[in-house]
N, C-alpha and C positions, 0 to 999 in steps of 0.2 A: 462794131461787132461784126464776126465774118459769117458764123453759122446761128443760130437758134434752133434747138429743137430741146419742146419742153423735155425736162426734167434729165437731161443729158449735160455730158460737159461738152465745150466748146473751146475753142481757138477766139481771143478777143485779142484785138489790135491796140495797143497801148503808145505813148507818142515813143519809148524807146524798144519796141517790136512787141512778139505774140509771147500771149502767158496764157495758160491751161488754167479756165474757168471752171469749175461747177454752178450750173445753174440752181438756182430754186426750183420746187415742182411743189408747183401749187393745190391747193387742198380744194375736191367738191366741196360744194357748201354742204352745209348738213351731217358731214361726216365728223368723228372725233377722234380728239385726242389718244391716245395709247396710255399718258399716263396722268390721266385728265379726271377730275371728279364731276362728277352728272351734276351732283345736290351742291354741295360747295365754290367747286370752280377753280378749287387747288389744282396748280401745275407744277411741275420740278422749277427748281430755283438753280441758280447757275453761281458758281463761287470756284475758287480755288485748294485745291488740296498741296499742302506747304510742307517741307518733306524736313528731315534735322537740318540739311545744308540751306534751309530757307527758297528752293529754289520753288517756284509758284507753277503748278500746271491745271489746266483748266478740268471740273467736274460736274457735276449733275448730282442734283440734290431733288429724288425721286421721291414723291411723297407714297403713305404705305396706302397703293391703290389695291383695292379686291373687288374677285366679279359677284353678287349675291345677288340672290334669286327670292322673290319675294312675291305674295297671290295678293293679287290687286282684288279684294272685293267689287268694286262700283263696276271693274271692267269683266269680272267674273275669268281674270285666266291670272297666269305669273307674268311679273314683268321681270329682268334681269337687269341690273344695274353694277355701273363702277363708280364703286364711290371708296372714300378714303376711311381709313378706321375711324376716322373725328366724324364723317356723317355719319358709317353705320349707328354710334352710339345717339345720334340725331334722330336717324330714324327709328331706333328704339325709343326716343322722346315721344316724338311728335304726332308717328302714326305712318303710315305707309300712305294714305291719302295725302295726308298735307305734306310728304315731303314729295309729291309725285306733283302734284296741283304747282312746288316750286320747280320746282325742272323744266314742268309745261312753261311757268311763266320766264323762265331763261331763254327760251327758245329751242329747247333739245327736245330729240321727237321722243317718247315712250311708247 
């Protein structure tokens, strides 16, 4: 490899000459998803979209993330979440408590 610098593309050496890389740029811990659920942990699925000539090109299959805002009693303020239409209905189950208590236990800061 000739240059590295994160999150840039780069010149890499290959055994029959140089090809125009993108690198990766890697994520803070802690940080999330864009189209990521807090409560569930739904993320887009990856597939093809197949056209009438059959011919395949690649998609994104985004799950229906929303941002909702919800008062945490125990903590006495609101906490604002992304979660998918499948958890809001979840959290309509469960309580705003127990689906916060799982989020903490996933590892996601609230």
């Amino acid at each position: 490899m000739i240059g590295r610098i994160p999150g840039r593309a780069v010149w890499v050496l290959y055994g029959n000459g140089f090809h125009y890389q993108k690198l990766a740029v890697r994520r803070k811990v802690g940080t999330t998803l864009s189209a990521h659920c807090q409560l569930t942990g739904t993320k887009p699925g990856f597939g093809n979209t197949i056209s009438h000539s059959h011919r395949r090109t690649s998609r994104r299959f985004d799950p229906n993330i929303q941002r909702k805002r919800y008062w945490l009693p125990s903590g006495g303020r609101y906490v604002r979440l992304t979660l998918s239409a499948k958890a809001i209905k979840t959290v309509d189950s469960i309580g705003i408590e127990a689906a916060v208590a799982r989020i903490r236990a996933r590892g996601v800061k609230v």
